[in-house]
N, C-alpha and C positions, 0 to 999 in steps of 0.2 A: 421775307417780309411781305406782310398783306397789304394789298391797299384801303382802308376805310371805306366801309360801304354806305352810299351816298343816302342821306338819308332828308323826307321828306320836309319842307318847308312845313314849320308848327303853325303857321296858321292854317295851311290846309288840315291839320289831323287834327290839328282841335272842331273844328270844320265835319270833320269826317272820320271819327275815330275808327269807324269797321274800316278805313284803309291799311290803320298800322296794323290792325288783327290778319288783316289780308298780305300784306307786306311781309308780317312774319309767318306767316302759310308759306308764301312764298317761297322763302329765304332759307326754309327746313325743310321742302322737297326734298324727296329720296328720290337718286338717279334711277330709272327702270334697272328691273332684272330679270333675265332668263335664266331658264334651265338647259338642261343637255340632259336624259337619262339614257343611261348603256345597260342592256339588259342580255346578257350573252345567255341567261338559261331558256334555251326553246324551248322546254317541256311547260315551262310556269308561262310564258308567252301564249303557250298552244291552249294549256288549261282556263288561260283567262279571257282567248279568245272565243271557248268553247263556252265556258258559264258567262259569257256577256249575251252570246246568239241562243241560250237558252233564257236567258231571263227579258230579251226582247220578247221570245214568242210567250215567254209566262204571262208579261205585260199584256200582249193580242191577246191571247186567253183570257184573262183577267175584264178586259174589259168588257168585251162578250158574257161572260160567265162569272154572274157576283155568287157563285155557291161558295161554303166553305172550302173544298178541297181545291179551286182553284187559289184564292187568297193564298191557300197553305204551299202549294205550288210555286207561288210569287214568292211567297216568305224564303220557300228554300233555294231557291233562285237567286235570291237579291244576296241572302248567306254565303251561298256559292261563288258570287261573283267577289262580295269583302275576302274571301277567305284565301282567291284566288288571286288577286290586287293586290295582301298581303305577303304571298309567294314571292310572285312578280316584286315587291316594293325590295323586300329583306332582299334579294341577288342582285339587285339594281346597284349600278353607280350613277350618281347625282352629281353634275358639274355645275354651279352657277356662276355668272357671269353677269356684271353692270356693266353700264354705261359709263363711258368715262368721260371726265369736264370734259365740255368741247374745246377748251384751251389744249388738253392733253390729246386730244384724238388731231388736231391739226401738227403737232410738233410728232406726234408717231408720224402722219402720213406725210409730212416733209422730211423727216428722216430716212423714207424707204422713197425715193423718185421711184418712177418706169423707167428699164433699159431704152435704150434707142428703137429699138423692137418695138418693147409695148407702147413709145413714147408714139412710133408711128400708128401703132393701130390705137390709138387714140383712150388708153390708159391714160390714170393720171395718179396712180401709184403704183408698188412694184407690190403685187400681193404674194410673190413667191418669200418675201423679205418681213411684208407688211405679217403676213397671216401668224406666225409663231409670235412676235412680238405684239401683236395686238389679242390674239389668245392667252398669251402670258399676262398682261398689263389689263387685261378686264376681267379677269377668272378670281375668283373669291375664295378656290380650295388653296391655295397656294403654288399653283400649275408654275414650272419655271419656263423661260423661252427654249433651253435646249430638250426640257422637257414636248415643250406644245411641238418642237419642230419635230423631235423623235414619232410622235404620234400622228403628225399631218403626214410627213413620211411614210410613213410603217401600215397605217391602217386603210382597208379598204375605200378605193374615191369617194363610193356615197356618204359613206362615215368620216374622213375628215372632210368632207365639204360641209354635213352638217356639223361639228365643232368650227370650223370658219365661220357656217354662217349664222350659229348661233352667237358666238362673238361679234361679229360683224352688224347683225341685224338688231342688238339690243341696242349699238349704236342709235340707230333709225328707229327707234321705238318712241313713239310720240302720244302723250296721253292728254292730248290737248283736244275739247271739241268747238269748232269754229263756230256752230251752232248755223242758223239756216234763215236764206233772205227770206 
């Protein structure tokens, strides 16, 4: 059961009607989203690292030299880097991951406390516990929790740190600007 969402005194919106246009902007916000991409072929890594640091120098070139064959240089350069991106794209896996209501991310992290341990070093969740179910519960491909834990497990620290902190950090992902005194 929802609760009725509160809604503005009608003398203020007749008042102010770009409120309720604003109210309903509001209210149909998309949660943030990340990605995660896993790209285990080195060769299409390698190739796309190579046609990116050739199509930076085509650019120096280019700028220097407006003749035809440099242009044509750039052209084949900027080709080589799409063609190389598309390698890289097609071997790729793509994980996304939103943010979850903040209603749902406080009952995940009171459901995982910190050991006595971490409670002492001044944790205030158990991220051994928290990280598979919050990977699970903000992942959009369908990731299960014995799934996220088998992969925090299994995969090398730098790589599930980043799948933790890709889930972790869309949490904290803020697209708000305070704007400036």
């Amino acid at each position: 059961m929802t609760t009725p969402l509160p809604q503005p005194p009608a003398d203020a919106v007749a008042k102010d009607a770009h409120w309720a246009t604003t109210l309903e902007r509001l209210r149909n916000r998309q949660r943030p989203t990340a990605t995660l991409t896993i790209c285990d072929d080195r060769d299409a890594k390698t190739a796309l690292a190579t046609a990116q640091y050739e199509q930076r120098n085509a650019k120096r070139l280019a700028e220097d030299d407006t003749s035809p064959d440099a242009k044509k240089t750039l052209r084949a350069a900027d080709a080589a880097v799409t063609k190389a991106q598309a390698a890289v794209d097609a071997t790729s896996i793509v994980l996304t991951f939103r943010a979850l209501e903040r209603t749902a991310l406080d009952a995940l992290k009171k459901a995982h406390p910190p050991t006595e341990e971490q409670a002492e070093d001044g944790f205030e969740i158990n991220t051994d516990t928290l990280g598979p179910a919050l990977v699970a519960a903000s992942n959009l491909d369908g990731m299960t929790e014995d799934q996220a834990r088998e992969f925090l497990d299994t995969w090398s620290d730098a790589e599930a740190g980043a799948l933790f902190s890709t889930a972790w950090n869309v949490q904290l992902e803020s697209r708000l600007d305070l704007g400036k005194d």
